[in-house]
gemmi code that builds the backbone of each chain (N, CA, C; Angstrom):
import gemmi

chains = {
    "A": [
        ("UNK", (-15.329, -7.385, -31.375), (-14.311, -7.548, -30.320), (-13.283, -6.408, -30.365)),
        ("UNK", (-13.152, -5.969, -29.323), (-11.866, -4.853, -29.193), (-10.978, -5.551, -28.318)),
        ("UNK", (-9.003, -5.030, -29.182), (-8.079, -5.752, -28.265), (-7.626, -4.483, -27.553)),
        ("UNK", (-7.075, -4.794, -26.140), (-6.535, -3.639, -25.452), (-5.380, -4.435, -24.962)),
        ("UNK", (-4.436, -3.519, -24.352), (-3.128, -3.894, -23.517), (-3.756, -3.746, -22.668)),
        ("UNK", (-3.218, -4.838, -21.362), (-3.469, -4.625, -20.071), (-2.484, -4.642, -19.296)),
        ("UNK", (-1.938, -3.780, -18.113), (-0.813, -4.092, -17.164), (-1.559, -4.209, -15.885)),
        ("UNK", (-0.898, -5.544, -15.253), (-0.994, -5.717, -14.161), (0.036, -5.552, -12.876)),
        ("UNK", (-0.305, -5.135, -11.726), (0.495, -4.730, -10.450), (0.144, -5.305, -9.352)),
        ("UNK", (1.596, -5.533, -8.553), (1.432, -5.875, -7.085), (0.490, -7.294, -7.568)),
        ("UNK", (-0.412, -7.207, -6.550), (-0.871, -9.078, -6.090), (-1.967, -9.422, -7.065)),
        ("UNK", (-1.946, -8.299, -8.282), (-2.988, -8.771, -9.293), (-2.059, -9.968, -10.271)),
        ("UNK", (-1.061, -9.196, -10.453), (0.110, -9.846, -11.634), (0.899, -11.012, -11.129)),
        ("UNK", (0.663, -11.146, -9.474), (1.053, -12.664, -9.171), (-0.194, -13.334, -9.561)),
        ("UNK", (-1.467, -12.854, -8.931), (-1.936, -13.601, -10.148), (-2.134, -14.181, -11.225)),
        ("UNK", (-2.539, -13.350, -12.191), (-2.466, -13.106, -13.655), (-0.617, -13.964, -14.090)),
        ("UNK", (-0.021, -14.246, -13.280), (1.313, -14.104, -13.533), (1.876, -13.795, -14.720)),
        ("UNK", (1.803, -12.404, -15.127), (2.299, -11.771, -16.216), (2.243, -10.531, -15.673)),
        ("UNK", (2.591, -9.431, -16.300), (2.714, -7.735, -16.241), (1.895, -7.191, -16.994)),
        ("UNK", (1.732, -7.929, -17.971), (1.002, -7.361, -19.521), (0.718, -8.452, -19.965)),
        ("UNK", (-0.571, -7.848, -21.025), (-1.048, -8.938, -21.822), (-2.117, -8.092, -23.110)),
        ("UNK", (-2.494, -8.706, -23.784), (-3.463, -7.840, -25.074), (-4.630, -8.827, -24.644)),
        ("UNK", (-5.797, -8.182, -24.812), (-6.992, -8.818, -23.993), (-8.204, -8.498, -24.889)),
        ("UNK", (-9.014, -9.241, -24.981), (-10.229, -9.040, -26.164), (-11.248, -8.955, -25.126)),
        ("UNK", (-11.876, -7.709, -25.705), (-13.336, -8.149, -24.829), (-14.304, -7.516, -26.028)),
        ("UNK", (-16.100, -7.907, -25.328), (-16.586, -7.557, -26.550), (-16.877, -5.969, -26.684)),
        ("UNK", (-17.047, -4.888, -25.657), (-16.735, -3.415, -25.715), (-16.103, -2.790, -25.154)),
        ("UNK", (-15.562, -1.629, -25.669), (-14.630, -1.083, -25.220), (-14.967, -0.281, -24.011)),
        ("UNK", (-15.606, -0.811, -23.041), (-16.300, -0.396, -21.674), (-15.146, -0.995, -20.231)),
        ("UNK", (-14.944, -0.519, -19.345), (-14.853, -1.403, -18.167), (-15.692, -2.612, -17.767)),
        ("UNK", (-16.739, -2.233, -17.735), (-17.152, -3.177, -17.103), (-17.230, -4.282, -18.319)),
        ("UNK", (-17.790, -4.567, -19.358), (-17.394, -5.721, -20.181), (-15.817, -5.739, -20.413)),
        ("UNK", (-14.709, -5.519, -19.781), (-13.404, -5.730, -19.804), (-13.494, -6.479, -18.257)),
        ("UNK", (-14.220, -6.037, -17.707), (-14.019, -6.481, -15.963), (-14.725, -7.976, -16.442)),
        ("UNK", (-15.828, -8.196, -16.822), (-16.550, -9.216, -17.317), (-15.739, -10.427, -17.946)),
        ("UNK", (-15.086, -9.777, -19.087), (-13.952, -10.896, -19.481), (-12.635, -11.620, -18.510)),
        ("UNK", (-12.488, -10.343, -17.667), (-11.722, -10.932, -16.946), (-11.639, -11.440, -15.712)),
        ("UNK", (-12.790, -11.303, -15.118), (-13.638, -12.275, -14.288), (-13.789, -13.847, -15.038)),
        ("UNK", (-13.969, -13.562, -16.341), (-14.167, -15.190, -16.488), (-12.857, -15.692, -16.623)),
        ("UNK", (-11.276, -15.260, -17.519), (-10.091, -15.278, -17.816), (-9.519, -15.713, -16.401)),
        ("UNK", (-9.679, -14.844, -15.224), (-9.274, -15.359, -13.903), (-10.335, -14.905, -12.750)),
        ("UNK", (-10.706, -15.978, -12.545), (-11.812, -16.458, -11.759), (-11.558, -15.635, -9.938)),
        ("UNK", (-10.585, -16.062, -9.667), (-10.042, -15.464, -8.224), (-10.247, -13.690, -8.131)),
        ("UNK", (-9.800, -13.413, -9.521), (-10.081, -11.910, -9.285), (-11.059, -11.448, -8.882)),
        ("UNK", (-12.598, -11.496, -9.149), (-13.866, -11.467, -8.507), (-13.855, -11.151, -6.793)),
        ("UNK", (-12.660, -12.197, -6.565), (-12.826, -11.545, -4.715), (-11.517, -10.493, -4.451)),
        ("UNK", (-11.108, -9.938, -5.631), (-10.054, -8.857, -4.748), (-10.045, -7.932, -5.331)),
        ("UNK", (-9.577, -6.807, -4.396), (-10.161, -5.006, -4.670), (-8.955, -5.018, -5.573)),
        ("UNK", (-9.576, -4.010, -6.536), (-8.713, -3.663, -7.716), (-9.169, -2.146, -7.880)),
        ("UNK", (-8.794, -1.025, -8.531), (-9.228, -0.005, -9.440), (-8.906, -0.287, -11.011)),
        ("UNK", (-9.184, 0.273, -11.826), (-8.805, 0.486, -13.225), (-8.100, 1.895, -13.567)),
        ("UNK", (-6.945, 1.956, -13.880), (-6.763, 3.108, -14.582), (-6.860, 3.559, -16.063)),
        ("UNK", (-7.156, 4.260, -17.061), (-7.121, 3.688, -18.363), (-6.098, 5.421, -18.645)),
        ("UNK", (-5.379, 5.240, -19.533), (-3.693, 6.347, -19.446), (-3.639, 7.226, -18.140)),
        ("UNK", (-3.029, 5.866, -17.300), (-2.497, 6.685, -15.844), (-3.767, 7.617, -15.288)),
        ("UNK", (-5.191, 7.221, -15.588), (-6.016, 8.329, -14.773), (-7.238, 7.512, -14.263)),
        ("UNK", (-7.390, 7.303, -13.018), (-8.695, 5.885, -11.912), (-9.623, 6.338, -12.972)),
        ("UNK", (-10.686, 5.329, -12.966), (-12.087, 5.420, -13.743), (-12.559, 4.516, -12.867)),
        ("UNK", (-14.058, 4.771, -13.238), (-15.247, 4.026, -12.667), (-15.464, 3.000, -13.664)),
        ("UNK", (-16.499, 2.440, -13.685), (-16.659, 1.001, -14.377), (-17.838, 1.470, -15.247)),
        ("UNK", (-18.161, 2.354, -15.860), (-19.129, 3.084, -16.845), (-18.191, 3.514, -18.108)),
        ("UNK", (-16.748, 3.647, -17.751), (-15.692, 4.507, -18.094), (-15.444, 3.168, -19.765)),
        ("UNK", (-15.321, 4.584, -20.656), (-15.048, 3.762, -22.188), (-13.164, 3.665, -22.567)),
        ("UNK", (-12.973, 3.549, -23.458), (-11.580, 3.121, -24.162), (-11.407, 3.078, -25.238)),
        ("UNK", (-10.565, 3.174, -26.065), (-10.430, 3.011, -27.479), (-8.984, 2.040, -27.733)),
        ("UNK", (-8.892, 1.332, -28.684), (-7.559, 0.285, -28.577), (-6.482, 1.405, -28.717)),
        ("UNK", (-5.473, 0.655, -27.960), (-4.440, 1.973, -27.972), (-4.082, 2.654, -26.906)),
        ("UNK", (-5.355, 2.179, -26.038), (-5.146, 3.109, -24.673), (-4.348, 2.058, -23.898)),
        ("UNK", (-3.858, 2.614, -22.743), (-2.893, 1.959, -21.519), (-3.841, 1.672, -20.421)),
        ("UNK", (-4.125, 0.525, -20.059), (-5.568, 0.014, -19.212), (-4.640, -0.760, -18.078)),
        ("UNK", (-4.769, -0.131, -16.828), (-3.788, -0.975, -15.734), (-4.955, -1.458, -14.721)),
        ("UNK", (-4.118, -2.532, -13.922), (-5.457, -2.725, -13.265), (-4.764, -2.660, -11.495)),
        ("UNK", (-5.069, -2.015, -10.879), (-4.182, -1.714, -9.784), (-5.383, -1.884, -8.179)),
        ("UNK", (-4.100, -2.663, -7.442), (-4.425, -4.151, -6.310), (-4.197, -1.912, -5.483)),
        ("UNK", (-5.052, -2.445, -4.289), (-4.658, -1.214, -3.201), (-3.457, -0.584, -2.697)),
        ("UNK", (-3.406, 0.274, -2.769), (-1.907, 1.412, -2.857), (-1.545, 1.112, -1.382)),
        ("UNK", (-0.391, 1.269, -1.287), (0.607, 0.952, -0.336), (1.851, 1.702, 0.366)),
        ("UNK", (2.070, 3.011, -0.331), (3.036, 3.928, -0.344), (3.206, 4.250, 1.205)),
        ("UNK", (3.919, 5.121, 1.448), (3.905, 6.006, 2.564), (4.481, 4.921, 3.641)),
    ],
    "B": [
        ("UNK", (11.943, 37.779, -4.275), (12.560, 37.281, -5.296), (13.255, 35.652, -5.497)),
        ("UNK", (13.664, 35.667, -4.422), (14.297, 34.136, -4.550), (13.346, 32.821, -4.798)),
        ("UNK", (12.550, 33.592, -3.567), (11.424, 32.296, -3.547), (10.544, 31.772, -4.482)),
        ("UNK", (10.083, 33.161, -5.503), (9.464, 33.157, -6.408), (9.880, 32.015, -7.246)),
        ("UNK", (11.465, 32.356, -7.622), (12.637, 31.743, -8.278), (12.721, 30.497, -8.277)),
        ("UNK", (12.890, 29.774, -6.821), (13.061, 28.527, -6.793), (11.718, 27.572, -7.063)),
        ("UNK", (10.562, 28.214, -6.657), (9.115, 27.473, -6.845), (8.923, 27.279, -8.153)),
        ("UNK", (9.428, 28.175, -8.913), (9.215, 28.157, -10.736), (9.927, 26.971, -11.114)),
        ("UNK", (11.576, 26.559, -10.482), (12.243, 25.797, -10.437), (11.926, 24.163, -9.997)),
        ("UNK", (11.218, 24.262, -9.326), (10.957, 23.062, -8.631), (9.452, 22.855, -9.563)),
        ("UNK", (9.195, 23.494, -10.006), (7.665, 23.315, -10.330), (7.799, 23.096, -12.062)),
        ("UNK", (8.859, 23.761, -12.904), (9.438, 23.236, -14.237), (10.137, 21.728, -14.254)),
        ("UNK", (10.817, 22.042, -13.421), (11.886, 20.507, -13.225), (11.621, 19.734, -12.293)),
        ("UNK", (9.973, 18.721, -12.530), (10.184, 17.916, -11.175), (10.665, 16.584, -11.631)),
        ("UNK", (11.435, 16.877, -10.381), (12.716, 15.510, -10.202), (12.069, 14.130, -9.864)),
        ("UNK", (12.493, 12.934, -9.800), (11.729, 11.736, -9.921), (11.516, 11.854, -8.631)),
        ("UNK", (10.103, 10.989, -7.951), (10.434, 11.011, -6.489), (10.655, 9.104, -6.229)),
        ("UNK", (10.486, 8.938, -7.522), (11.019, 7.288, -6.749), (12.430, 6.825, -7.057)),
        ("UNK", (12.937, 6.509, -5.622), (14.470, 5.695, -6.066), (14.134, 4.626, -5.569)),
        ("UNK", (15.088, 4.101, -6.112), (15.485, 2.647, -6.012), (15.843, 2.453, -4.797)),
        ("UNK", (15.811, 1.458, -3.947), (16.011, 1.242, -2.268), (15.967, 1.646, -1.503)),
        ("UNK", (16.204, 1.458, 0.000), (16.166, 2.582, 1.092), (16.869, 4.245, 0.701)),
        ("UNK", (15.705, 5.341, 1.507), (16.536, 6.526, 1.451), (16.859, 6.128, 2.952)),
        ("UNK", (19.007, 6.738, 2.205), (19.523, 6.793, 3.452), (19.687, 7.964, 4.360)),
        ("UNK", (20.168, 7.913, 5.771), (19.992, 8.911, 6.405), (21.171, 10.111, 6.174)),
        ("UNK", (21.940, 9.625, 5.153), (22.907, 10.734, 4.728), (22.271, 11.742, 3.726)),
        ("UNK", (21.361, 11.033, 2.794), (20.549, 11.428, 1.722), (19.830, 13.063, 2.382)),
        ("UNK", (19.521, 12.400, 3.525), (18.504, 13.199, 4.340), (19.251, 14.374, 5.069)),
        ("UNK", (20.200, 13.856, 5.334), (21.298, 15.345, 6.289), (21.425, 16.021, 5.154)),
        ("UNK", (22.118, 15.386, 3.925), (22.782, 16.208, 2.694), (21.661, 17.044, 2.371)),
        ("UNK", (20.595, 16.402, 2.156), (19.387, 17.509, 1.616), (18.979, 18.577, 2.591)),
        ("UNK", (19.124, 18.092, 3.982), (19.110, 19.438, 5.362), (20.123, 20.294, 4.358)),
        ("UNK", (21.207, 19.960, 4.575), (22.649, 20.681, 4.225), (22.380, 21.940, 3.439)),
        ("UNK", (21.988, 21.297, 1.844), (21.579, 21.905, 0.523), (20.808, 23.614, 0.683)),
        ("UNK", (19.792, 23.287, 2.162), (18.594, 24.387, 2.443), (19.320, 25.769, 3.217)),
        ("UNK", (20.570, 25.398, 3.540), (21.633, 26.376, 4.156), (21.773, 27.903, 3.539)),
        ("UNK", (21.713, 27.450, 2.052), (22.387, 29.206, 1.486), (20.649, 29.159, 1.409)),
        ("UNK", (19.544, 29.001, 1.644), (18.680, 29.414, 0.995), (17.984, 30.509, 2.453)),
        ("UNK", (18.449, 31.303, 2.679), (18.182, 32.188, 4.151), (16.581, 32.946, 4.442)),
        ("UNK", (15.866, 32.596, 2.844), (14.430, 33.233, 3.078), (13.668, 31.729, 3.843)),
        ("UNK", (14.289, 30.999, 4.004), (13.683, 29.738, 4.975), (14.110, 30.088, 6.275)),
        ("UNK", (12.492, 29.620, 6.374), (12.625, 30.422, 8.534), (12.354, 29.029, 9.211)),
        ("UNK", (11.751, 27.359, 8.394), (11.105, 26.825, 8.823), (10.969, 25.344, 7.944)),
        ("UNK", (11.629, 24.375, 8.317), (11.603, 22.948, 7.711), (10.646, 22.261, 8.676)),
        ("UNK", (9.984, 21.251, 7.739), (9.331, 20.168, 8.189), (9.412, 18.670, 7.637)),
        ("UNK", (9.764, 17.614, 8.090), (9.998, 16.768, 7.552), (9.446, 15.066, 7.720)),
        ("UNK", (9.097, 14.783, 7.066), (7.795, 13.303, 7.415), (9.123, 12.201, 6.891)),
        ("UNK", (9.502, 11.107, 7.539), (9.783, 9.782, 7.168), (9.124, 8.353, 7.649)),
        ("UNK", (8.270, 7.958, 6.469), (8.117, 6.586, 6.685), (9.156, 5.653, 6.740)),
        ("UNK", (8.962, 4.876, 7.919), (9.693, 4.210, 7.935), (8.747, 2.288, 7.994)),
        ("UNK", (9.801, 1.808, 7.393), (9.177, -0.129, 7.503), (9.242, -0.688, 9.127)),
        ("UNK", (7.883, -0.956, 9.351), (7.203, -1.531, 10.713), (7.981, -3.385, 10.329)),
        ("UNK", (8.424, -3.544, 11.645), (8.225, -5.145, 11.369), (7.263, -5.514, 11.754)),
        ("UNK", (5.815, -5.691, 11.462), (4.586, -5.951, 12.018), (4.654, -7.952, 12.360)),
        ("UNK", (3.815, -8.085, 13.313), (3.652, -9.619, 13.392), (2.027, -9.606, 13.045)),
        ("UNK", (2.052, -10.601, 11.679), (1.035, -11.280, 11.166), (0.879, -12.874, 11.182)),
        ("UNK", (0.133, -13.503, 12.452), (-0.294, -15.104, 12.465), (1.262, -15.331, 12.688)),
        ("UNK", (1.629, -14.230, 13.692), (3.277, -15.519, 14.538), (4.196, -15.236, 13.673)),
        ("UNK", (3.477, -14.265, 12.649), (5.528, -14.328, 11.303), (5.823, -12.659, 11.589)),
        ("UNK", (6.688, -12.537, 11.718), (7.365, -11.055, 11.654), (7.800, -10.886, 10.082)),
        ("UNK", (7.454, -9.223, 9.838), (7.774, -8.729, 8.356), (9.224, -8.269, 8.792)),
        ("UNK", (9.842, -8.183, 7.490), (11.834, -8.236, 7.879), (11.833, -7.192, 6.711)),
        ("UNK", (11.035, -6.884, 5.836), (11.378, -5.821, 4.591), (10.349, -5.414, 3.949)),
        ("UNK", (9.760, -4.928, 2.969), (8.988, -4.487, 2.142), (9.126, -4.503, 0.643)),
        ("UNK", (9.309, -5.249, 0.067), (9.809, -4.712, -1.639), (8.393, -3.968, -2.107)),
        ("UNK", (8.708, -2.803, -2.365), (7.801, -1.852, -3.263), (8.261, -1.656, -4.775)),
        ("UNK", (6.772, -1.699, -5.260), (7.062, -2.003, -6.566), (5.487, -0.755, -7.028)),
        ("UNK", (5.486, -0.248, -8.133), (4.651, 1.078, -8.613), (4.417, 0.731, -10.234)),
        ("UNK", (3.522, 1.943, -10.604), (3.107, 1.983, -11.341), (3.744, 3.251, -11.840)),
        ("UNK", (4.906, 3.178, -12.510), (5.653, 3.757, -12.337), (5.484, 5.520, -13.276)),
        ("UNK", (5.012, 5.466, -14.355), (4.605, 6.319, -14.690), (3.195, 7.384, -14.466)),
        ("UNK", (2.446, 6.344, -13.695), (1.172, 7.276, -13.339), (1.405, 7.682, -11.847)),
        ("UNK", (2.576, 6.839, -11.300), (3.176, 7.125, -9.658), (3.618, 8.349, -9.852)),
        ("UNK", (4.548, 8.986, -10.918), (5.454, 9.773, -10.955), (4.550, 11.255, -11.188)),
        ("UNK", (3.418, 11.317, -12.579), (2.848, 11.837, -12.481), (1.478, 12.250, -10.971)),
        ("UNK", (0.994, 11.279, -10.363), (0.316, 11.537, -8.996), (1.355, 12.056, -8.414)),
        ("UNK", (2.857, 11.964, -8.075), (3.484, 12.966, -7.235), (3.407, 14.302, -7.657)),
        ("UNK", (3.494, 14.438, -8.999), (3.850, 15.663, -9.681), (2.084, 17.000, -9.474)),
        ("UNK", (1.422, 15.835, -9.559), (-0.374, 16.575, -9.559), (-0.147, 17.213, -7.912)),
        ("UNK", (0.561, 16.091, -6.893), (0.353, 16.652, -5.514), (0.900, 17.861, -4.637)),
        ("UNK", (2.513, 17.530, -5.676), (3.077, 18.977, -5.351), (2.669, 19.826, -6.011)),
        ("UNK", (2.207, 20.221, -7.295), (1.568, 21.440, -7.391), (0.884, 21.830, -6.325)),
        ("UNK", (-0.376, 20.905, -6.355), (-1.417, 21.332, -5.223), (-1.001, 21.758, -4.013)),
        ("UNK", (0.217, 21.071, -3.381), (0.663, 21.592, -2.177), (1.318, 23.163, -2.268)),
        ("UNK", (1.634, 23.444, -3.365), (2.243, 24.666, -3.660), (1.212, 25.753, -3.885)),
        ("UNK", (-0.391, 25.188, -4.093), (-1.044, 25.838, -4.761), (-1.608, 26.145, -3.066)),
        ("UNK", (-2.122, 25.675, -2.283), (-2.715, 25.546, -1.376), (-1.717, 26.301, -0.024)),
        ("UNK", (-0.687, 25.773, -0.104), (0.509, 26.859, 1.111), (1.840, 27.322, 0.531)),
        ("UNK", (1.918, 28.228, 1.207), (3.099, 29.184, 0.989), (3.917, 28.853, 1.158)),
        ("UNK", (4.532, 27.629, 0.297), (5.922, 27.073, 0.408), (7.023, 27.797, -0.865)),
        ("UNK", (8.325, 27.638, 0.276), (9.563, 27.980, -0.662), (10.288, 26.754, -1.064)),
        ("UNK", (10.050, 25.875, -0.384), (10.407, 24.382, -1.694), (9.861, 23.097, -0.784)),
        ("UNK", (9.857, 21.990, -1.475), (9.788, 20.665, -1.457), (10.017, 19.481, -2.085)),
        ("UNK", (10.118, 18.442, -1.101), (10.793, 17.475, -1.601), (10.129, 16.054, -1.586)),
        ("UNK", (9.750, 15.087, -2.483), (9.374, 14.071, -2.063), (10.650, 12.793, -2.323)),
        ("UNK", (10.311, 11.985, -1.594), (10.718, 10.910, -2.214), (10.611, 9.509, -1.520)),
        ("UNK", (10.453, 8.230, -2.698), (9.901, 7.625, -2.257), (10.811, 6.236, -2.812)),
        ("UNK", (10.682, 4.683, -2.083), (11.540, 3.717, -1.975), (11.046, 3.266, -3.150)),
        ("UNK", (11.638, 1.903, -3.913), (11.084, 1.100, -5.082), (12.154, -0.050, -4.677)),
        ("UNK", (11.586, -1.014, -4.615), (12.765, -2.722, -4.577), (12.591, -3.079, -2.884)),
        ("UNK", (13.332, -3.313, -2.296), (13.368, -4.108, -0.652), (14.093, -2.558, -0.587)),
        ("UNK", (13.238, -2.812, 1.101), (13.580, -1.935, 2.311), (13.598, -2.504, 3.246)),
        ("UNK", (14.451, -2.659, 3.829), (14.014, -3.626, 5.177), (14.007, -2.819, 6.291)),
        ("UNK", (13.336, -4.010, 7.395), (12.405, -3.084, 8.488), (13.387, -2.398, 9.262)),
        ("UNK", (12.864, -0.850, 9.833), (13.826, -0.092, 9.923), (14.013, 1.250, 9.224)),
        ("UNK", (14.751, 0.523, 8.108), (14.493, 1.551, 7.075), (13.751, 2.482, 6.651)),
        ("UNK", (14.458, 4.121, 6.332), (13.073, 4.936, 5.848), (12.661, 4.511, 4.261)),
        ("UNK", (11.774, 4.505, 3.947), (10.663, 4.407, 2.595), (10.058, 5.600, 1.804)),
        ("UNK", (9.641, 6.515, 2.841), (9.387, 7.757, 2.222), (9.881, 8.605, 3.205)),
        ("UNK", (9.932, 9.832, 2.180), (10.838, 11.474, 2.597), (10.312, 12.557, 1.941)),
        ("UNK", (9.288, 12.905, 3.475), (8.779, 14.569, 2.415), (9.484, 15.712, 3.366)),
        ("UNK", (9.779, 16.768, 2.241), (10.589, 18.189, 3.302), (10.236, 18.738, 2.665)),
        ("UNK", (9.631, 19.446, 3.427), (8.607, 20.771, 2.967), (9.178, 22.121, 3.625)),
        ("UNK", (9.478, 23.138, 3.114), (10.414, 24.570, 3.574), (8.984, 26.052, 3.479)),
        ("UNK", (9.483, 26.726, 4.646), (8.434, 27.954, 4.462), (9.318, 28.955, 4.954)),
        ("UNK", (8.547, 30.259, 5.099), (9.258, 31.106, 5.717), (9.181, 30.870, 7.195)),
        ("UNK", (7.487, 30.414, 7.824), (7.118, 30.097, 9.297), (6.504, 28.525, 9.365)),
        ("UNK", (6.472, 28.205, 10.183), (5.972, 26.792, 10.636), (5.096, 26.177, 9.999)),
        ("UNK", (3.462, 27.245, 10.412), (2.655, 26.518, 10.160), (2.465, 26.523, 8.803)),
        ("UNK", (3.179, 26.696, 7.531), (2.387, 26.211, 6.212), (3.526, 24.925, 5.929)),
        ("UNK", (4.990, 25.184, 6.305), (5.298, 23.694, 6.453), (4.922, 22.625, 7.187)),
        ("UNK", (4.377, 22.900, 7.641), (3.580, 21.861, 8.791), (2.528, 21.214, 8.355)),
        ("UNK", (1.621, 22.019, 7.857), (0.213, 21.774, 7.381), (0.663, 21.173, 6.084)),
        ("UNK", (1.576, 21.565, 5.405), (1.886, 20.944, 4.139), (2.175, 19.522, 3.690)),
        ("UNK", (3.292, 19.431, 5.033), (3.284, 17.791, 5.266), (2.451, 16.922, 5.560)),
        ("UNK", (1.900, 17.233, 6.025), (0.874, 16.189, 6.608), (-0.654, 16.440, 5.218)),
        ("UNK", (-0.627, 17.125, 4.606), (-1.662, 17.190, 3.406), (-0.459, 16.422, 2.660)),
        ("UNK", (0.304, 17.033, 1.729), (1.276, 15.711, 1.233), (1.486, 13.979, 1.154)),
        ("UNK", (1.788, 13.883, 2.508), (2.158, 12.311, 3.086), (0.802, 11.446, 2.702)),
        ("UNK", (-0.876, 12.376, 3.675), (-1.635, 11.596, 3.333), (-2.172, 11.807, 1.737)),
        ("UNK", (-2.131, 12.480, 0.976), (-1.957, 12.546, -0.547), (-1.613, 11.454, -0.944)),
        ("UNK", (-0.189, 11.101, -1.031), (0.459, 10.168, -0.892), (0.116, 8.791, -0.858)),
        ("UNK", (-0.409, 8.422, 0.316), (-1.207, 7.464, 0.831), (-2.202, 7.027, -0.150)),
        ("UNK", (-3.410, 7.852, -0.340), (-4.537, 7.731, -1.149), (-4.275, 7.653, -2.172)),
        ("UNK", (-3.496, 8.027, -2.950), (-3.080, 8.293, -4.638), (-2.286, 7.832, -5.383)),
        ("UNK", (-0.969, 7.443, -4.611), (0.164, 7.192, -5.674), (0.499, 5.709, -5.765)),
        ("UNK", (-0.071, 5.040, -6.974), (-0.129, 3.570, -7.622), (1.178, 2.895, -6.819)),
        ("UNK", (1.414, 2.956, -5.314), (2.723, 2.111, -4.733), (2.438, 0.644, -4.396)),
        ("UNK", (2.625, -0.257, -4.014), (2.463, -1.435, -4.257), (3.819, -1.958, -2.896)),
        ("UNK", (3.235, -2.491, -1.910), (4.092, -2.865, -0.827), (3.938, -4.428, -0.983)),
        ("UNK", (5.086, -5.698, -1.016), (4.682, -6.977, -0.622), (5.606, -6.767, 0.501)),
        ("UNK", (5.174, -7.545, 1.648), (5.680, -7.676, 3.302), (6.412, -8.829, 3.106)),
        ("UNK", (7.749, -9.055, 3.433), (8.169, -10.355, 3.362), (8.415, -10.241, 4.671)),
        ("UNK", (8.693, -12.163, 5.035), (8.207, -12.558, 6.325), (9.392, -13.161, 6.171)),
        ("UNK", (10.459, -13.674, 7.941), (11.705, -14.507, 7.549), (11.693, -15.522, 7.275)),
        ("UNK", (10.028, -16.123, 6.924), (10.432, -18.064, 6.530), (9.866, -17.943, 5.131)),
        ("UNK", (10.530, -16.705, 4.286), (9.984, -17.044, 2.862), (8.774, -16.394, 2.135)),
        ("UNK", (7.761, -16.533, 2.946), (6.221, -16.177, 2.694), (6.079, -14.711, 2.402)),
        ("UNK", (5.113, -14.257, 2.122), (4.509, -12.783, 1.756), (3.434, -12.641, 2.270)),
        ("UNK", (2.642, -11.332, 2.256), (1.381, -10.687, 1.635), (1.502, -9.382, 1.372)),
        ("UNK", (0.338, -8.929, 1.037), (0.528, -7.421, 0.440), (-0.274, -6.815, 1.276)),
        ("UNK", (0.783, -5.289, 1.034), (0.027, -4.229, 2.621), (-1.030, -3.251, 1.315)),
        ("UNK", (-1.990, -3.300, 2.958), (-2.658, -1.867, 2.028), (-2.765, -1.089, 3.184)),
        ("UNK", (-2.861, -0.071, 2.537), (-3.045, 1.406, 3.263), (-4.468, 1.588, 4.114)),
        ("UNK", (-4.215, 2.337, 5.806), (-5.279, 1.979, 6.080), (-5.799, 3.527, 6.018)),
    ],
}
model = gemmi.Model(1)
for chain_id, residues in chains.items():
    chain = gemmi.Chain(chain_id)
    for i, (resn, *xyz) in enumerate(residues, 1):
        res = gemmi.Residue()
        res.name, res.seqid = resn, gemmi.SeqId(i, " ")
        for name, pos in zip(("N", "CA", "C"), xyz):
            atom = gemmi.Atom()
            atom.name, atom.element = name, gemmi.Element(name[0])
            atom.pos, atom.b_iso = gemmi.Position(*pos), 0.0
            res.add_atom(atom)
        chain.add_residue(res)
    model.add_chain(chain)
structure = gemmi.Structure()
structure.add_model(model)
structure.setup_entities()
């Protein structure tokens, strides 16, 4: 099991209702992090998210090491 | 010489582009103001978003609280103005962008982009703004006047 920090934004973290949290999954992959947290919160499954892992988008192939800053970010809104 | 000067300047020291609440429209004259002694500018261009009261299912939006990701926001501004600097012949620019309630009305974002002629401030803005759009971790919830929410996304 690897633990990571996770921050959540915008309409993920009303979800999740937290900002942060330390999260176990069994590799240090996206997609078995997406996996855990598909089962952790069920609703997420139907809404668009990206992953960033230290402030930079990744794909879901994309690895991690504990320690890193793993955000999970609902569609941008700026402008 | 100058121009050289100030791009080194703006490009060592970039300034935050998110504040806290509406930019006001004094914010915006004062920063016209500022571009006065700088006389190798032949040519401003300037983009403000402003908050739509949109009607969603009969409710009108009254504000926006924006909320970011605040350190990878700051850095995506910082990646964009390079690029905009890298790409046109600008003698300075400016972003900036809302964080907390804005209400409708209100501007949200402020890009001013300076050249010697038109078209690279021109072209600049509008590569910028939609930059902007696509990239920078911002986070809009729409509040509605009976309480309720949802969240905007970019189309």
């Amino acid at each position: 099991m690897v633990e990571v920090q996770i921050s959540y934004f915008g309409m993920i973290s009303e979800l999740t209702e937290k900002k942060q949290e330390t999260f176990s999954c069994e590799n240090a992959t996206i997609s078995s992090l997406k996996k855990s947290l598909f089962h952790h919160y069920p609703k997420l499954e139907s809404m668009s998210f990206a992953f960033a892992i230290n402030k930079k988008l990744v794909q879901g192939e994309a690895i991690f090491t504990s320690g890193d800053d793993i955000a999970l970010l609902p569609p941008f809104a700026g402008g | 010489m100058i121009m050289t000067r100030s791009m080194e300047t703006t490009k060592k020291k970039p300034k935050k582009a998110l504040q806290e609440g509406p930019i006001t429209p004094e914010k915006i004259a004062t920063s016209i103001a500022h571009h006065q002694v700088k006389t190798n500018i032949g040519a401003h261009d300037i983009f403000l978003g402003q908050v739509r009261a949109d009607q969603m299912d009969g409710k009108t939006v009254t504000a926006i609280a924006y909320s970011a990701y605040e350190e990878m926001a700051e850095e995506a501004f910082h990646t964009i103005r390079e690029a905009a600097f890298e790409k046109y012949k600008l003698t300075c620019m400016h972003i900036y962008h809302s964080l907390g309630r804005v209400n409708a009305g209100e501007i949200c974002l402020f890009v001013f982009t300076s050249s010697a002629h038109r078209k690279e401030c021109m072209e600049a803005t509008k590569y910028i703004v939609e930059e902007i759009k696509a990239n920078v971790p911002i986070f809009g919830k729409e509040l509605f006047e009976d309480g309720t929410h949802s969240w905007k996304k970019n189309k």
